[in-house]
C-alpha positions in Angstrom: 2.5 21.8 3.5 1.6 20.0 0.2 3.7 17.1 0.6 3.3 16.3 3.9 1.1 13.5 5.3 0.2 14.7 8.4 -2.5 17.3 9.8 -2.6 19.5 12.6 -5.9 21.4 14.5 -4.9 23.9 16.6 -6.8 25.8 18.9 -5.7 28.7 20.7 -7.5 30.6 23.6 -6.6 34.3 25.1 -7.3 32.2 28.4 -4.3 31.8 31.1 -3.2 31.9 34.6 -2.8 35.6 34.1 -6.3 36.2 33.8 -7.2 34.7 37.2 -8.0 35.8 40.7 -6.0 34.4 43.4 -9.7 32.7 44.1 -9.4 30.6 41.3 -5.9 30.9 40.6 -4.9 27.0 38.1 -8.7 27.5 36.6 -7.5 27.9 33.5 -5.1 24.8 33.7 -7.9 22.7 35.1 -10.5 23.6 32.8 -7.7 22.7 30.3 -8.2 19.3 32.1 -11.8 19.0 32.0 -12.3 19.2 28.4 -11.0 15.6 27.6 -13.1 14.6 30.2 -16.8 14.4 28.4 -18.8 16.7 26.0 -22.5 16.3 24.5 -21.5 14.1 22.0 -18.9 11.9 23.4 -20.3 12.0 27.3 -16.7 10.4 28.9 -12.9 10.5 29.0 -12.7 7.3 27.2 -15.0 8.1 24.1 -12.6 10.7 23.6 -9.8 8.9 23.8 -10.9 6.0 21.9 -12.1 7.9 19.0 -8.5 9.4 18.8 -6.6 6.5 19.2 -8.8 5.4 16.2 -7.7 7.5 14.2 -3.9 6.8 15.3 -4.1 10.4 16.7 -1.6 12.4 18.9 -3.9 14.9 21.1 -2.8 17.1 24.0 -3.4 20.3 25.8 -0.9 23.0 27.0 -1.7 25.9 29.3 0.6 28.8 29.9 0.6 32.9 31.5 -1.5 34.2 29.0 -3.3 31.5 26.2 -4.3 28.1 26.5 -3.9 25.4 23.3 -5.4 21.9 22.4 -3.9 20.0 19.6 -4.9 16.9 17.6 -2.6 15.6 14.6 -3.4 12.5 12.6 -3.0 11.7 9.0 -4.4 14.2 6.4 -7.5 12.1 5.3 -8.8 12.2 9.3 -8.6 16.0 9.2 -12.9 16.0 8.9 -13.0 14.0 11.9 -10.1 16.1 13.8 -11.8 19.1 12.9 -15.4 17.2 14.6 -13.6 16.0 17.5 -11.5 19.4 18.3 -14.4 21.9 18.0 -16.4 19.4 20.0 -13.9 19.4 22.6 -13.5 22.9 22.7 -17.2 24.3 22.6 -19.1 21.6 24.4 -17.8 20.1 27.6 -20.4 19.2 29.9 -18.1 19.5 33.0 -19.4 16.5 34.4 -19.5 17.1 38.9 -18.0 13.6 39.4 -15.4 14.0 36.5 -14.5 17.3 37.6 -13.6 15.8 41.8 -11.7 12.7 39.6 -10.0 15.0 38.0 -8.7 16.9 40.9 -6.7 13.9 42.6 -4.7 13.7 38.8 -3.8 17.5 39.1 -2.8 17.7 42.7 -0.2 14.6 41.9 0.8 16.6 39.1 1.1 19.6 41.2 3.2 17.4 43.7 5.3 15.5 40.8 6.0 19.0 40.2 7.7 19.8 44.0 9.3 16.9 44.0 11.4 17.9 40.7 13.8 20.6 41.8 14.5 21.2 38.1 11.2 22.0 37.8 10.2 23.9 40.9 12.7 26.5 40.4 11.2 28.2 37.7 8.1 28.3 39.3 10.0 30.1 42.6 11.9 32.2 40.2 8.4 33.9 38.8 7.7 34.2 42.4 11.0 36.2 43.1 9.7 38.5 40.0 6.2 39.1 40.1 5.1 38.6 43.8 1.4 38.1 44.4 0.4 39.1 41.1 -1.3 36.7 38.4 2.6 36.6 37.0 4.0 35.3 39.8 1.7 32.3 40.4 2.0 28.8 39.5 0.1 28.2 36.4 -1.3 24.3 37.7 -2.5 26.5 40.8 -2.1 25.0 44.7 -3.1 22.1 45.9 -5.9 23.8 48.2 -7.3 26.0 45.1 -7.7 22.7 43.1 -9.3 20.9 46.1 -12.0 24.1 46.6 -12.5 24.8 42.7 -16.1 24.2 41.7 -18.1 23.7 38.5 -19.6 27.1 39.3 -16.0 28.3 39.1 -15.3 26.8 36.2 -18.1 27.7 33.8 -18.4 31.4 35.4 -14.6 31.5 33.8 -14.6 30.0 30.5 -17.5 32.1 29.7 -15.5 35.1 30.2 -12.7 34.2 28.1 -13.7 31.3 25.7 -15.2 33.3 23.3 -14.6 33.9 19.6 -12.9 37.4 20.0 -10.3 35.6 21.6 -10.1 32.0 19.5 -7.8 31.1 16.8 -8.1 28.0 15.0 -4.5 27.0 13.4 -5.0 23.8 10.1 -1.6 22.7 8.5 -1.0 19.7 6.4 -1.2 18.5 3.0 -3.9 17.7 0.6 -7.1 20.1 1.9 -8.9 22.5 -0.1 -8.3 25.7 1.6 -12.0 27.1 0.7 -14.2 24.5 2.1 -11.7 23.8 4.6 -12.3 27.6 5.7 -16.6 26.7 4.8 -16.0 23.5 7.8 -14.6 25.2 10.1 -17.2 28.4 10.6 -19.9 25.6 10.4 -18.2 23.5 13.3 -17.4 26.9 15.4 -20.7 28.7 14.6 -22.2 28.5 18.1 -18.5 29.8 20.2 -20.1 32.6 22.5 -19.1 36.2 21.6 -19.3 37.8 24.6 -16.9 40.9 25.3 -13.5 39.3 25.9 -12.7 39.6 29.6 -9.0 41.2 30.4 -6.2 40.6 32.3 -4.3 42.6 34.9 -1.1 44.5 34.0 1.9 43.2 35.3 3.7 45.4 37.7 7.2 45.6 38.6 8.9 47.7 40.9 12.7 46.4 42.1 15.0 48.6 43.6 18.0 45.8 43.9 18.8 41.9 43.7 16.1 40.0 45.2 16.4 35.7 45.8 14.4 33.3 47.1 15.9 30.0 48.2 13.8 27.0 48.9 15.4 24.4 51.5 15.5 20.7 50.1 18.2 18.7 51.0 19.2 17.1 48.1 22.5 16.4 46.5 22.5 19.3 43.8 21.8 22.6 44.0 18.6 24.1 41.5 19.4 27.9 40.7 17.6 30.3 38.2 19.6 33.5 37.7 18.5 36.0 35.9 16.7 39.9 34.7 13.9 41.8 34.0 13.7 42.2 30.2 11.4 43.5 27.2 8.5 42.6 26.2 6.4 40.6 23.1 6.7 44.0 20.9 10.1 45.7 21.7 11.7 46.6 19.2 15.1 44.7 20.9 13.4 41.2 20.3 15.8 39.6 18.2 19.0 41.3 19.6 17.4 39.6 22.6 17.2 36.3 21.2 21.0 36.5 19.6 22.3 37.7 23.1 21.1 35.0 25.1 22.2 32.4 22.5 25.4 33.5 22.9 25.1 33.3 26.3 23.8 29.8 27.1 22.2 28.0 23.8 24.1 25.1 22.3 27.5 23.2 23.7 29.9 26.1 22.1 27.7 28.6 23.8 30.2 30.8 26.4 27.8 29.2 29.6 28.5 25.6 28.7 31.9 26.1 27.9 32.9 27.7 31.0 31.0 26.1 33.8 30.5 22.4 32.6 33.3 22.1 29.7 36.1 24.1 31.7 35.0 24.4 35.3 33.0 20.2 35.3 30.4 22.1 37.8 27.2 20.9 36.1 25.5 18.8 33.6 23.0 21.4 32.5 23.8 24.8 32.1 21.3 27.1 29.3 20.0 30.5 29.1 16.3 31.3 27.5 14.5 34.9 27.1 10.8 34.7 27.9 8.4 37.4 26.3 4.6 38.2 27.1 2.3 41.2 25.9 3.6 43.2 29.0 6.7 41.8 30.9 9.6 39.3 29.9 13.1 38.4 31.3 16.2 36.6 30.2 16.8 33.6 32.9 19.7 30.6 33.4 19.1 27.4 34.7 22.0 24.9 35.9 22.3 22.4 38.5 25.4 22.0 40.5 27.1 20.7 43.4 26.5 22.0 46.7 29.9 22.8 47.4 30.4 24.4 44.2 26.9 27.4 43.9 28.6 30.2 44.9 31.7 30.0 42.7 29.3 29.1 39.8 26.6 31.9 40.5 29.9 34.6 40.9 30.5 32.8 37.4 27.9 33.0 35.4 27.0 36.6 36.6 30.7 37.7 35.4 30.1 36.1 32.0 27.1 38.8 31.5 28.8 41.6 32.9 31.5 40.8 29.9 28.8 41.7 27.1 28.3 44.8 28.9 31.8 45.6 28.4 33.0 43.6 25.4 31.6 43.5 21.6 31.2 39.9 20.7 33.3 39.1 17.9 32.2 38.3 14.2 33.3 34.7 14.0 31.2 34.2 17.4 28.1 36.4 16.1 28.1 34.5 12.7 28.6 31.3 14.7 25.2 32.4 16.9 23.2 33.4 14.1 23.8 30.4 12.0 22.8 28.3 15.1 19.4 30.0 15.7 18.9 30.0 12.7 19.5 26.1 11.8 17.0 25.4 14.8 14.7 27.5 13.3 14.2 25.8 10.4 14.5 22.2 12.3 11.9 23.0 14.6 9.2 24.0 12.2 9.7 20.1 10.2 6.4 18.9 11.5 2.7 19.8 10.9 2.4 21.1 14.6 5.5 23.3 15.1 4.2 25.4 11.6 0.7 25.4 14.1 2.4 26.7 17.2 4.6 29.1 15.4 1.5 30.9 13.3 -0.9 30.7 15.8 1.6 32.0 18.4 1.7 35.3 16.2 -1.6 35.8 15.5 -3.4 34.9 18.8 -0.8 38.0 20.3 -1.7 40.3 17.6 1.1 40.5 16.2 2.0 41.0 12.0 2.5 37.4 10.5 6.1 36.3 10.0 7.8 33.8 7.8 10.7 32.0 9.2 13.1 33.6 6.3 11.9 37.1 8.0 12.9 36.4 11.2 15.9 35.1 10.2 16.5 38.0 8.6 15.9 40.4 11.1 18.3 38.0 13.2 20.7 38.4 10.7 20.8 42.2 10.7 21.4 41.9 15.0 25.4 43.5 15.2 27.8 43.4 18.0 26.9 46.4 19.0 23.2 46.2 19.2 24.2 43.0 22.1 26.5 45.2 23.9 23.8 48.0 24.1 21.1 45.8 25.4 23.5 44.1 28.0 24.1 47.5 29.4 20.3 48.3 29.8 19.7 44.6 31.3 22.6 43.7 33.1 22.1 46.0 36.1 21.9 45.0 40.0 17.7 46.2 40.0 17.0 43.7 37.6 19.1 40.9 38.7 16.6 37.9 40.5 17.8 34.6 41.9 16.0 31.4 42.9 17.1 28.6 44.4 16.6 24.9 45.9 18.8 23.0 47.5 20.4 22.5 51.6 20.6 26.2 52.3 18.6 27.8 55.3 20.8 31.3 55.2 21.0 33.4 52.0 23.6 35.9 53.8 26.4 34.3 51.8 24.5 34.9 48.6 23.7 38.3 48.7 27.3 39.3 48.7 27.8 38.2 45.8 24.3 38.6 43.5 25.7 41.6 41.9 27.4 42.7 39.0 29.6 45.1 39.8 32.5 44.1 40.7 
């Protein structure tokens, strides 16, 4: 990005909660943790931080099913020092004992900030309606216990397994860096990564005969619910039908989702569909919060508004309306220096042939009514329909009548 002042250094890592036992299950998140907390060259927390607040820095970490990120972005003349810092981060934590018991009282109150957010928690109990006991279906930040028994040993046994070079990507974008030495920096900083044999993950399995739910009792004064089906995954071929179909389902205010339950019925503030995809597994899933009074009239709602793509094209006005809108957000997402990151790295680190945003809107583009109505047939169906839900319900009698979509 010539122009642009900023610089990003991303690094990506194969590492994620689906590569855990149930052991050590929120390892990966907490070793995410631990590497802000000290390395050889800058022994604490605070050196870290100092140094990148120096630099007028924004740095974080993300950790999700199946690859782990840390990000610095500063301007483009402290990429040298970004570059120092990041690799530093990521090859040489010393995983200090006390550090690493500190560090567990900070992600067993983020675990509980967590529970205490409805909004929140029902995703988390809606992978736990899909996948079960499987690495898929736990919480990525782990439990409370896990964290509390997790040691060092644990710790260093795992990211030797899986921080090695097979499975690291290192993501640059800004403006004003010679792409050559650049390139020259960067083996030099990551020359000693391990290169062990990659460790793998287990395959997700599925099996789901009809509608399952889980519903988690809180009293509170809005119901959390998560509706939604098994899908495709990473690779299919149905990726971008995918995407068009759930926009027209529940992304944006003119989507049919918004319209209907908050616009026409006034049953919620929120109401948005999003399609999730990983190497093996993926689903389509909709998140709203409504009254208590009101859940069943807006679950029977929103599951007739799928069945109708099952049975009706969507229109060409509506289709062009969708595809401009993905598109447009596209393009507005990928302004910055660390969106461009995210969105090459993401394809590379899952194998997957490097797209420009003009291709993918492209294949968006060529997405018909037809090809929506096709797929809503295959994923609208009663064994692949999941629910989850919190709020002041004991009994989920009442609910399985009507999680169904037949009518």
């Amino acid at each position: 990005m010539t122009e642009n002042q900023t610089a990003t250094v991303l690094v990506l890592v194969e590492a994620g909660s689906k590569y855990e036992t149930k052991e050590i299950n929120g390892v990966s998140h907490f070793l995410e943790h631990l590497c802000f907390q000290g390395t050889e060259k800058r022994p604490t927390a605070f050196d870290i931080t100092k140094e990148l607040d120096g630099l007028g820095s924004v740095h974080n970490a993300f950790t999700g099913g199946e690859f782990t990120g840390y990000f610095l972005k500063a301007h483009k003349k402290q990429l040298p020092k970004l570059l120092d810092i990041i690799s530093d981060i990521y090859l040489h934590p010393v995983f200090n004992k006390d550090e690493i018991e500190k560090e567990k009282g900070v992600i067993i109150e983020e675990i509980g900030m967590g529970e205490d957010m409805p909004m929140h928690n029902v995703q988390d109990i809606f992978m736990e309606v899909l996948y079960g006991d499987q690495p898929a279906g736990w919480d990525i930040a782990g439990t409370k216990e896990n964290v509390k028994n997790m040691t060092r040993e644990d710790i260093v046994a795992y990211r030797s397994k899986h921080y090695v070079a097979s499975a690291t990507t290192v993501v640059v974008v800004g403006g004003g860096f010679n792409e050559k030495e650049l390139i020259k920096d960067i083996e030099k900083k990551f020359e000693h990564i391990g290169t062990g044999k990659k460790a793998g993950k287990k395959k997700v399995v599925t099996s789901q005969k009809k509608p399952e739910m889980l519903i988690k009792y809180k009293k509170t004064d809005q119901t959390h619910v998560v509706l939604g089906v098994r899908t495709i995954d990473l690779y299919h071929k149905d990726n971008q039908t995918l995407n068009v179909l759930t926009a027209v389902l529940g992304k944006g205010a003119s989507s049919r989702l918004f319209q209907k339950v908050r616009e026409e019925m006034g049953a919620c503030y929120y109401v948005h569909a999003g399609s999730y995809e990983f190497t093996d597994h993926g689903y389509l899933s909709i998140h709203t919060g409504v009254n208590d009074q009101r859940v069943e009239e807006v679950v029977k709602t929103i599951l007739a508004e799928c069945k109708k793509l099952t049975l009706e094209e969507v229109s060409k006005e509506e289709l062009k309306k969708v595809k401009d809108f993905i598109s447009g957000n596209i393009m507005l997402g990928l302004e910055s220096s660390d969106a461009i990151a995210s969105f090459y790295g993401g394809q590379e680190i899952f194998k997957k042939p490097i797209k420009t945003p003009e291709q993918i809107i492209k294949e968006i583009n060529a997405v018909t009514a037809k090809n929506i109505k096709t797929l809503a047939k295959k994923i609208f169906k009663d064994e692949k329909l999941n629910m989850a839900m919190i709020g002041p319900f004991k009994d989920g009698a009442s609910f399985e009548k009507i999680l169904t979509f037949k009518e």
